[in-house]
C-alpha positions in Angstrom: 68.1 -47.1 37.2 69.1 -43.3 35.4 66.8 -44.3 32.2 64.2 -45.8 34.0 63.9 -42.9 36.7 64.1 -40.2 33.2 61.3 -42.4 31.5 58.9 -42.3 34.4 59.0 -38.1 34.8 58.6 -37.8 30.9 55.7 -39.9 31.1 54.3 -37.8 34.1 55.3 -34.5 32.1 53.5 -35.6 28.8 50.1 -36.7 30.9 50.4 -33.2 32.2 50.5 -31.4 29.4 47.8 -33.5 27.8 45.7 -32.7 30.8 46.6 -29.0 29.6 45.7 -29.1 26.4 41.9 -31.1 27.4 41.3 -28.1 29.4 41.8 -25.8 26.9 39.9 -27.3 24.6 37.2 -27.7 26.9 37.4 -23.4 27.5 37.7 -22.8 24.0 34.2 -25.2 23.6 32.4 -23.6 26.4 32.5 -20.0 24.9 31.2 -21.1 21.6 27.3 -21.1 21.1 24.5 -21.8 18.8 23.1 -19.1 17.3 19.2 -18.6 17.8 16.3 -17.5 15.5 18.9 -17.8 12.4 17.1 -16.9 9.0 18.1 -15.1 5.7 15.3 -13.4 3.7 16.0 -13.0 -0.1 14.3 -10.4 -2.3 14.1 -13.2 -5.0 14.9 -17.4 -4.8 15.1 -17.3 -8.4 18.0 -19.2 -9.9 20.6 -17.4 -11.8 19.2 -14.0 -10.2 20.6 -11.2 -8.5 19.2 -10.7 -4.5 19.5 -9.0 -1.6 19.4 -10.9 1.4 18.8 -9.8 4.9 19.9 -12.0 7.4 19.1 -12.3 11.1 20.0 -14.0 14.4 20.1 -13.8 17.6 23.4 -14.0 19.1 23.9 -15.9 23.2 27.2 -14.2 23.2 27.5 -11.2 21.8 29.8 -9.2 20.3 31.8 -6.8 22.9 36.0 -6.7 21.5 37.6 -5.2 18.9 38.5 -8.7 18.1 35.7 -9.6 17.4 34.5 -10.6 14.1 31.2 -11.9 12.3 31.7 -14.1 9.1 28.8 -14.8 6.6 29.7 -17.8 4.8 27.9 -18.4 1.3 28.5 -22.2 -0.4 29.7 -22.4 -4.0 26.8 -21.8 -6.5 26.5 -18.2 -5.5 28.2 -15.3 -6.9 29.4 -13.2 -5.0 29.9 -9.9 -7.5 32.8 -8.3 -5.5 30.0 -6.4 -2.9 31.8 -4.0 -1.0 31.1 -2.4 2.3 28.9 0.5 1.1 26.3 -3.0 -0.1 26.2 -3.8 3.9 24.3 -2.5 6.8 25.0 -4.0 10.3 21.8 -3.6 12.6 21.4 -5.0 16.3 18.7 -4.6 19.3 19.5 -2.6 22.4 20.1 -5.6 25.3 18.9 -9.3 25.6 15.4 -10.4 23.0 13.8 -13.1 23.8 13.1 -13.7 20.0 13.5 -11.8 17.0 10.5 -11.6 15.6 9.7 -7.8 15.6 12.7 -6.4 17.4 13.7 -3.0 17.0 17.0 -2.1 15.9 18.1 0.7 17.4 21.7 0.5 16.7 23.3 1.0 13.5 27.3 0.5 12.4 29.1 2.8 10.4 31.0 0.5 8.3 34.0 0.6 5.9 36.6 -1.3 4.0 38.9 -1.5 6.8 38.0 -1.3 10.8 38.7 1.6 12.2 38.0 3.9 15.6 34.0 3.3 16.1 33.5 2.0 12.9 33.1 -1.5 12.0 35.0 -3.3 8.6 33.6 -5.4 5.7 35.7 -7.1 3.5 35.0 -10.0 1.3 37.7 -12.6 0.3 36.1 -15.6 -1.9 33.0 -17.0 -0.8 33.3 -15.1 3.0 32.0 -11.6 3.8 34.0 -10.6 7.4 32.9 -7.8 9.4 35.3 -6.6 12.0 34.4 -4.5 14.7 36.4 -1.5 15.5 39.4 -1.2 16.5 39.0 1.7 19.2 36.4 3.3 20.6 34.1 0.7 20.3 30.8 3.3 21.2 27.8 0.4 21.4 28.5 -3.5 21.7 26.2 -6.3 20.8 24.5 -7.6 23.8 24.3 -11.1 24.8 21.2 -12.1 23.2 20.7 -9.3 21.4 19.4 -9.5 17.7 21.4 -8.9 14.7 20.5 -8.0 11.2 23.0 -7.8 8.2 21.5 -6.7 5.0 23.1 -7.2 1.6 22.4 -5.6 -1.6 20.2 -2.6 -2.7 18.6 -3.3 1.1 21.5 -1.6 2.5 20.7 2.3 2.9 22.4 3.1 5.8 25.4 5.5 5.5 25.0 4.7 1.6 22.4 3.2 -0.7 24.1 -0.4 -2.2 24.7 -0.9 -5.5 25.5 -4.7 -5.8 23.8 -8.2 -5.3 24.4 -11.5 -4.8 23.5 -14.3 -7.8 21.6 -16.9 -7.0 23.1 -20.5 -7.9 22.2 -21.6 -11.8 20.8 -24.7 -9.7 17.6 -25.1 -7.8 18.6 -26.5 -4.3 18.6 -26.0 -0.8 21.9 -23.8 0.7 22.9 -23.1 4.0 24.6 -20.0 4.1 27.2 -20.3 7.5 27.1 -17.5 10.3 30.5 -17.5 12.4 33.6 -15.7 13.5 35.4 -15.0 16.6 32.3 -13.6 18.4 32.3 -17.5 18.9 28.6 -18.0 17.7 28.4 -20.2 15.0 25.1 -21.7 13.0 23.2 -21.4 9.6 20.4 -20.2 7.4 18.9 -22.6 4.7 17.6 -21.3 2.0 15.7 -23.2 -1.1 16.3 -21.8 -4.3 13.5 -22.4 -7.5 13.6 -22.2 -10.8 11.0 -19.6 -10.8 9.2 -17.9 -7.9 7.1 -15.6 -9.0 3.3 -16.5 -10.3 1.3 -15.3 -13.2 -2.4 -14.5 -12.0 -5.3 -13.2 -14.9 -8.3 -11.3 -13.7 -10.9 -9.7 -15.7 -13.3 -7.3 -13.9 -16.3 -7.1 -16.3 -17.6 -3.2 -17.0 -20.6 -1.9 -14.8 -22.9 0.3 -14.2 -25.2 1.4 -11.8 -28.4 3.8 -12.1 -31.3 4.1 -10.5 -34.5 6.5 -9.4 -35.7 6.5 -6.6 -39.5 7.2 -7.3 -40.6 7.7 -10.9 -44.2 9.3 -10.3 -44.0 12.8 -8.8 -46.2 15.7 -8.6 -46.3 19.4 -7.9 -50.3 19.0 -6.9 -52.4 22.1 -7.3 -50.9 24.7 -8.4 -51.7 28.8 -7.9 -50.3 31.8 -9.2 -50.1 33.3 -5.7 -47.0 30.8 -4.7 -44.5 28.4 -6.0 -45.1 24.9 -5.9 -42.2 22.4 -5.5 -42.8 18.4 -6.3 -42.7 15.5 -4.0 -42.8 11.9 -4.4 -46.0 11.3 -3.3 -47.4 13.8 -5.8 -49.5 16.2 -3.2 -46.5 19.1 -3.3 -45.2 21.1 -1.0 -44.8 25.0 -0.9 -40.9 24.1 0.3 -38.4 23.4 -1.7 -37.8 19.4 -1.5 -36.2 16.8 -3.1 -38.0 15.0 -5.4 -36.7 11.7 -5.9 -33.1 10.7 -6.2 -30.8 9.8 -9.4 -28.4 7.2 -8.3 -25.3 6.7 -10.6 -21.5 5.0 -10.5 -19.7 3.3 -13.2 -16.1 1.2 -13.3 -15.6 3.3 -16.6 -11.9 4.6 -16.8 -13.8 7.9 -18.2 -16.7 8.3 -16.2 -20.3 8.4 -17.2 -22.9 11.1 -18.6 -26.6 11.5 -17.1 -28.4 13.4 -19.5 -32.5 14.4 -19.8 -35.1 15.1 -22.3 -38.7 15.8 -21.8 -41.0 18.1 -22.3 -42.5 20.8 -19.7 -45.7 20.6 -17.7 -48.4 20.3 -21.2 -51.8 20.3 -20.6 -53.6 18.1 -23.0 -56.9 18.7 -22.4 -56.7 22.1 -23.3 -55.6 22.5 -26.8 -51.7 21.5 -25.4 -51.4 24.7 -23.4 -48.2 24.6 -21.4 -46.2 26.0 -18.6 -43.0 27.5 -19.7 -40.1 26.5 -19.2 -37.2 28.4 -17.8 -34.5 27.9 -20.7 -30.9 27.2 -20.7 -30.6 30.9 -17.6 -30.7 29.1 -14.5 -33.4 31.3 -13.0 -34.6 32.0 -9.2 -38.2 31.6 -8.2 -40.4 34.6 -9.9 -44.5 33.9 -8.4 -46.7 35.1 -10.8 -44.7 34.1 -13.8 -45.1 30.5 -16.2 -41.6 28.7 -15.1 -41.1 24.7 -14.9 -37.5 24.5 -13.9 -35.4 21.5 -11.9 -32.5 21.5 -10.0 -29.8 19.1 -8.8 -27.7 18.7 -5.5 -24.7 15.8 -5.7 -23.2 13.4 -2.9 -20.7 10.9 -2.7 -18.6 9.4 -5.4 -17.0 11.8 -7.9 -19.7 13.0 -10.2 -21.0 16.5 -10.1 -23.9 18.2 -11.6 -23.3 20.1 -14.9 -24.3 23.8 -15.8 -27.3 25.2 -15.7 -28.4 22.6 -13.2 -25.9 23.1 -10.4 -26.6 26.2 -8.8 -29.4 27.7 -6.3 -31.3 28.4 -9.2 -33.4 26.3 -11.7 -33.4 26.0 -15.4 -35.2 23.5 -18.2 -32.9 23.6 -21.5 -35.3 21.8 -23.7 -33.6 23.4 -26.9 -30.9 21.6 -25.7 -31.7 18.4 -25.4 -31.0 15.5 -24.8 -29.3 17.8 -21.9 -26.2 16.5 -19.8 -27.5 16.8 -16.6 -24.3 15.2 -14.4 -21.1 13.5 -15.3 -17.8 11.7 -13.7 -14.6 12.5 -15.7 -13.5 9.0 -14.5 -14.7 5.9 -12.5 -16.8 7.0 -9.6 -18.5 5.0 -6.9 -22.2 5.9 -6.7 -22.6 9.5 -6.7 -26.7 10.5 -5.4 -28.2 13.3 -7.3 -31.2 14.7 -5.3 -33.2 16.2 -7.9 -35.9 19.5 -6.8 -38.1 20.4 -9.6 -40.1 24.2 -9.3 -43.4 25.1 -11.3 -45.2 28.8 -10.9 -48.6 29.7 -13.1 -49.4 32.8 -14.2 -52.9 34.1 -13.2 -54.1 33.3 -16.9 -52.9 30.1 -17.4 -55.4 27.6 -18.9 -57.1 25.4 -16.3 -56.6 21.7 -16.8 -54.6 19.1 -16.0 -51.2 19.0 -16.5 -48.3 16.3 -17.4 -44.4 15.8 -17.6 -42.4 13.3 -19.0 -38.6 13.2 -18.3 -36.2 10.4 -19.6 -33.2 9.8 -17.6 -30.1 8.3 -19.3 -27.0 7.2 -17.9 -24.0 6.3 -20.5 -20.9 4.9 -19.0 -17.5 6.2 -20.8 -15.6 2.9 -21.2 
């Protein structure tokens, strides 16, 4: 009856304790969670290549007691390179995120070798980076839901700038790199590593140039010694100074482009070549009364400008000089408008007749 009686409470004690354990277990189970949004983002998936990696997650839990740890598991393949805790930043959200797709991460650990009052450890012991958080004073804590970012390599700038990465495996494969610890959120990041992820891409961008004029018949119409006459395009004149036509020129050239002129001044053929003097390489102002065939330009957009004697509030006709450079770019230039004014003025005795221009425009890119 004594053994019998003895069997039958050790039975009832070991069901107990069995029952003990299950519930337990069954605590233990119910703290851990999946982590959410889990990816790691490499600077390069080349094999056999050094990286930085920045991983993120979202965490259900949290991470609130200086017990609390967060493990980064990497498989064999990479190598590690001894990083230290001056290669890691530790990053989370303020409060719960719904995702972490653009979250803003407001708080930043200071981190060291060893945990420490408000400041969070990294140590790494084979294959597993640990960060610890601190041991006192434990100033901002990781919020259920909240969304963490740990970055590894030359990425990390908080604090300090790091100095060490992480090789890539010598083989191309898919790797899950393990997030864990006793924050109790567990899960993974895969990522696929190539033999070569960069790509070679040729372009050739053939050589231009653009030029134009806007109106290539002009006149100054009857002219008088008693006031200046200024062309137009539609050849009638005007006693106002007026753009003429317009010289359009851009060019892709890595050292611009030159606009240059040559010509003669207003000759009158009919009347043993008489002409109407020009100006010369003085930019000169308006004198009534007086021979002058002069020209002028103004510049807008792209980079060119308008070379000397022709830039100024005054006009000038270099023919000594030419072909003349009129305008120029000292590199490429998107279309720069050159509003050209020319100015003519008799004397009382200059011979009647009629009485012509030609000027050639040329435009030379610099390639």
């Amino acid at each position: 009856m004594l053994t019998k009686t003895l069997y039958k409470k050790s039975t009832a004690l070991l069901v107990a304790f069995a029952l003990t354990l299950g519930s337990l277990l069954s605590f233990n189970a119910a703290n851990a969670a999946p982590l959410i949004n889990v990816s790691d983002t490499l600077s390069t998936v080349n094999t056999s290549t050094a990286a930085d990696h920045t991983i993120v997650f979202r965490t259900p839990t949290g991470a609130a007691d200086t017990s609390d740890t967060i493990t980064i598991t990497f498989p064999a393949g990479f190598t590690m390179n001894s990083i230290a805790f001056d290669d890691v930043d530790l990053e989370w959200s303020a409060g719960g995120q719904s995702n972490c797709t653009a979250p803003s991460y407001s708080n930043s650990a200071t981190i060291a070798a060893s945990p420490a009052s408000g400041t969070w450890g990294a140590a790494l012991a084979g294959q597993v980076l640990t960060l610890t958080a601190p041991s006192a004073a434990f100033a901002t804590t990781i919020a259920a839901n909240a969304c963490v970012r740990i970055e590894l390599g030359f990425n990390a700038t908080t604090g300090s700038t790091g100095n060490t990465r992480i090789t890539n495996p010598a083989t191309a494969n898919s790797y899950a790199i393990d997030v864990a610890g006793l924050f109790s959120d567990t899960g993974s990041a895969l990522v696929n590593i190539i033999p070569d992820d960069s790509v070679d891409i040729a372009a050739t961008v053939a050589q231009s140039l653009t030029f134009s004029i806007s109106d290539t018949a002009i006149g100054f119409g009857n002219l008088n010694s008693a006031a200046a006459r200024f062309a137009t395009g539609d050849a009638t004149g005007s006693g106002t100074e007026v753009g003429a036509h317009d010289l359009v020129v851009g060019t892709n050239a890595s050292n611009g482009y030159t606009l240059t002129a040559t010509g003669t001044t207003l000759t009158c053929s009919g009347c043993g070549g008489a002409t109407v003097t020009g100006i010369g390489a003085t930019a000169a102002a308006s004198s009534v009364g007086t021979e002058q065939f002069g020209m002028r330009f103004t510049a807008t957009g792209g980079t060119g400008t308008v070379s000397a004697p022709y830039n100024g509030a005054n006009f000038a006709f270099d023919s000594a000089a030419f072909p003349d450079q009129i305008a120029s770019a000292a590199g490429s230039s998107a279309n720069t408008t050159y509003s050209a004014r020319y100015l003519a003025n008799i004397a009382a005795n200059t011979e009647a007749g009629a009485y012509s221009a030609t000027l050639t425009y040329v435009a030379t890119a610099n390639f």
